[in-house]
C-alpha positions as CSV (number, residue, x, y, z in Angstrom):
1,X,92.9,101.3,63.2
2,X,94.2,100.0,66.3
3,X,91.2,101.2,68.7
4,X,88.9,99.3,65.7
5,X,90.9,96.3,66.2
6,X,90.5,96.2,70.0
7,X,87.4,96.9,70.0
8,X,86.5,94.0,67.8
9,X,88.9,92.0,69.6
10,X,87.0,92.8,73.3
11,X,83.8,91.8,71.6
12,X,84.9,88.4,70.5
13,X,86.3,87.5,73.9
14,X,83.2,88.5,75.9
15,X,81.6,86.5,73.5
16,X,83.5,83.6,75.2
17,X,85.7,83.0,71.9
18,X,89.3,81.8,73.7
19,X,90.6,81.4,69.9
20,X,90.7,85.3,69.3
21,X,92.8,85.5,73.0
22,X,95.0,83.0,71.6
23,X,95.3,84.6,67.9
24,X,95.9,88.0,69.4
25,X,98.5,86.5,71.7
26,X,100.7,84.3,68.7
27,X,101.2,88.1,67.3
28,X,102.8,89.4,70.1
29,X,104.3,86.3,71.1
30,X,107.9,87.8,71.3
31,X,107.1,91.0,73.1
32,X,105.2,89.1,75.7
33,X,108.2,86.2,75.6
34,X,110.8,89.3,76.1
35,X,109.1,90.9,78.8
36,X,108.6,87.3,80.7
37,X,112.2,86.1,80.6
38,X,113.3,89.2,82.0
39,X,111.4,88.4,85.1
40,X,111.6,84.6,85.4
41,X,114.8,83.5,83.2
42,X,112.8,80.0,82.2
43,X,111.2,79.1,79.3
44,X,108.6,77.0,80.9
45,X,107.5,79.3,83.5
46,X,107.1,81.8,80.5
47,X,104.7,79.0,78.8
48,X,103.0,78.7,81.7
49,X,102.6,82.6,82.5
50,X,101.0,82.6,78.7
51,X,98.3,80.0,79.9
52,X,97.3,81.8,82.5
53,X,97.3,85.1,81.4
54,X,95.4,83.7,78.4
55,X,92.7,82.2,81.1
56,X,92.4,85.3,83.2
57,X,91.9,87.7,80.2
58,X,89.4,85.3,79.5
59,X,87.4,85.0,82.3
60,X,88.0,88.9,83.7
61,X,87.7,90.7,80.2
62,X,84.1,92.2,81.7
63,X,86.3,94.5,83.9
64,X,87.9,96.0,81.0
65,X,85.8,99.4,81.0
66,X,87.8,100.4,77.3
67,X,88.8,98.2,74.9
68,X,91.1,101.2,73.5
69,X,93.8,99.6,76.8
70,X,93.1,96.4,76.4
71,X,97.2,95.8,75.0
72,X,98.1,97.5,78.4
73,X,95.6,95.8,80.5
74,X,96.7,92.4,78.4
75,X,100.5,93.3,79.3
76,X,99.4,94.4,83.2
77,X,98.0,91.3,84.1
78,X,101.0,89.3,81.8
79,X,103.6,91.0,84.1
80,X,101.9,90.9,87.3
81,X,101.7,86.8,86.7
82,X,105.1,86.8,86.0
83,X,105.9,88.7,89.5
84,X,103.3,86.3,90.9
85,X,105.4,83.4,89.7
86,X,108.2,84.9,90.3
87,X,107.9,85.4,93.8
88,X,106.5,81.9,94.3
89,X,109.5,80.7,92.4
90,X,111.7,82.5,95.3
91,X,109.8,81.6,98.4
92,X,110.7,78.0,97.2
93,X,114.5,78.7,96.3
94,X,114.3,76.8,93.2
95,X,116.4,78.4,90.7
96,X,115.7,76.8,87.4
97,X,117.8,79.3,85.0
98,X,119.2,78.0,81.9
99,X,123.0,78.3,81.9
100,X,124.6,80.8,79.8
101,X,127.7,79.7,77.6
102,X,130.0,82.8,78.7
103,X,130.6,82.0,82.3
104,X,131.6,85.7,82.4
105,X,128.6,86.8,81.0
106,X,126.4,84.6,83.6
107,X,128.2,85.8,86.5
108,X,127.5,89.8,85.6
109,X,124.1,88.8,84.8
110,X,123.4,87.1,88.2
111,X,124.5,89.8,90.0
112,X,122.3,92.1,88.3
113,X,119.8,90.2,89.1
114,X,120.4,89.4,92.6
115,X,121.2,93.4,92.7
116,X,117.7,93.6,91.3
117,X,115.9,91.3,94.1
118,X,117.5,93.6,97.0
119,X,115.9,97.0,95.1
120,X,112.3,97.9,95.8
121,X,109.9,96.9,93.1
122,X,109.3,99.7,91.6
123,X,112.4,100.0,90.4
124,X,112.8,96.5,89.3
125,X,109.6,96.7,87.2
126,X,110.9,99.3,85.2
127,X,114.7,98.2,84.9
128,X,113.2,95.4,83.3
129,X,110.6,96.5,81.3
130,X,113.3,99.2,79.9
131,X,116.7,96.8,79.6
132,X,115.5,93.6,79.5
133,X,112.3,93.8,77.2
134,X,113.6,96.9,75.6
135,X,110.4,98.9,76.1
136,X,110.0,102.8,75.3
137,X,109.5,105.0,78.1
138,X,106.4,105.8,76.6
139,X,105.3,102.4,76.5
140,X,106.4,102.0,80.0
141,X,104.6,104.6,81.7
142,X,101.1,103.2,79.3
143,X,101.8,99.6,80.5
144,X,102.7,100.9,84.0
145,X,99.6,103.8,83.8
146,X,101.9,106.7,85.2
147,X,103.3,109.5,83.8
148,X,106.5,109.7,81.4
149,X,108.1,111.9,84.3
150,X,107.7,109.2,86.8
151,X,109.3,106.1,84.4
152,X,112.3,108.3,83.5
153,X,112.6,109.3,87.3
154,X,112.3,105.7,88.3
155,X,114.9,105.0,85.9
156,X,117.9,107.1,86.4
157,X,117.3,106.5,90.2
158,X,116.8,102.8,89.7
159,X,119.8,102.9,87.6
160,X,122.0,105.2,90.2
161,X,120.9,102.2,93.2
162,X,121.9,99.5,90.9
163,X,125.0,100.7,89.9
164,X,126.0,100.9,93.8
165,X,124.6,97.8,94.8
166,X,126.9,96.6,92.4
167,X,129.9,98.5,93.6
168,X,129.3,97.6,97.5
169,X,128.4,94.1,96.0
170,X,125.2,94.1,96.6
């Protein structure tokens, strides 16, 4: 049913029709929301990585060779806008994160996340996609297009350098 649905879904975009991107978008508006906040920790940099991951799906759906991927292609390009962003966001040290009641709370979590920053990509990709957008394995290693072996590997040693940059302090 799903395959059916992409598949009519592919044909209506290279047909040019931006409201089916947009339609398809609204009903995965949380996952996508989810998986952007765990990178960039502001709603409007989210909003804006939905704009232009709307645009490029629209102008680059051609290169989709099976519309059976087009979620995972659709989510690929979503989170590589958000590391895009994300990286431009850091060149220019502006740190627009919403402040979290729990001053506790906001502490831990800005370690993590500067323990994150110091840990090589790969790693942060699927930390996030796993804890912060609460993403199966499975669905990890379809977004990511390696195998299960390789996200659960990236995991537990992603996890193990986390847990002592966050002893040593990062």
């Amino acid at each position: 049913m799903a395959a059916l649905h992409n598949k009519i879904l592919v044909k209506k975009i290279k047909k040019k029709d931006m409201h089916a991107i947009i339609d398809w978008f609204e009903t995965r508006q949380t996952k996508f929301y989810r998986i952007g906040w765990a990178y960039l920790h502001n709603h409007h940099d989210v909003e804006d990585v939905f704009q232009t991951t709307i645009l490029k799906i629209y102008d680059k759906i051609a290169q989709l060779r099976n519309p059976e991927y087009f979620e995972s292609w659709a989510t690929s390009i979503f989170i590589n806008e958000c590391k895009n962003l994300y990286r431009k966001n850091k060149r220019n040290d502006v740190d627009e994160r919403e402040p979290i009641d729990n001053t506790h709370i906001q502490d831990l979590r800005m370690d993590i996340v500067e323990a994150l920053d110091h840990m090589e990509e790969k790693y942060q990709e699927i930390i996030n996609l796993r804890y912060f957008s609460d993403f199966s394995q499975e669905k990890i290693a379809e977004i990511l297009e390696v195998p299960i072996g390789t996200v659960k590997s990236r995991i537990y040693r992603g996890l193990k350098l986390l847990r002592t940059k966050m002893e040593r302090g990062v």
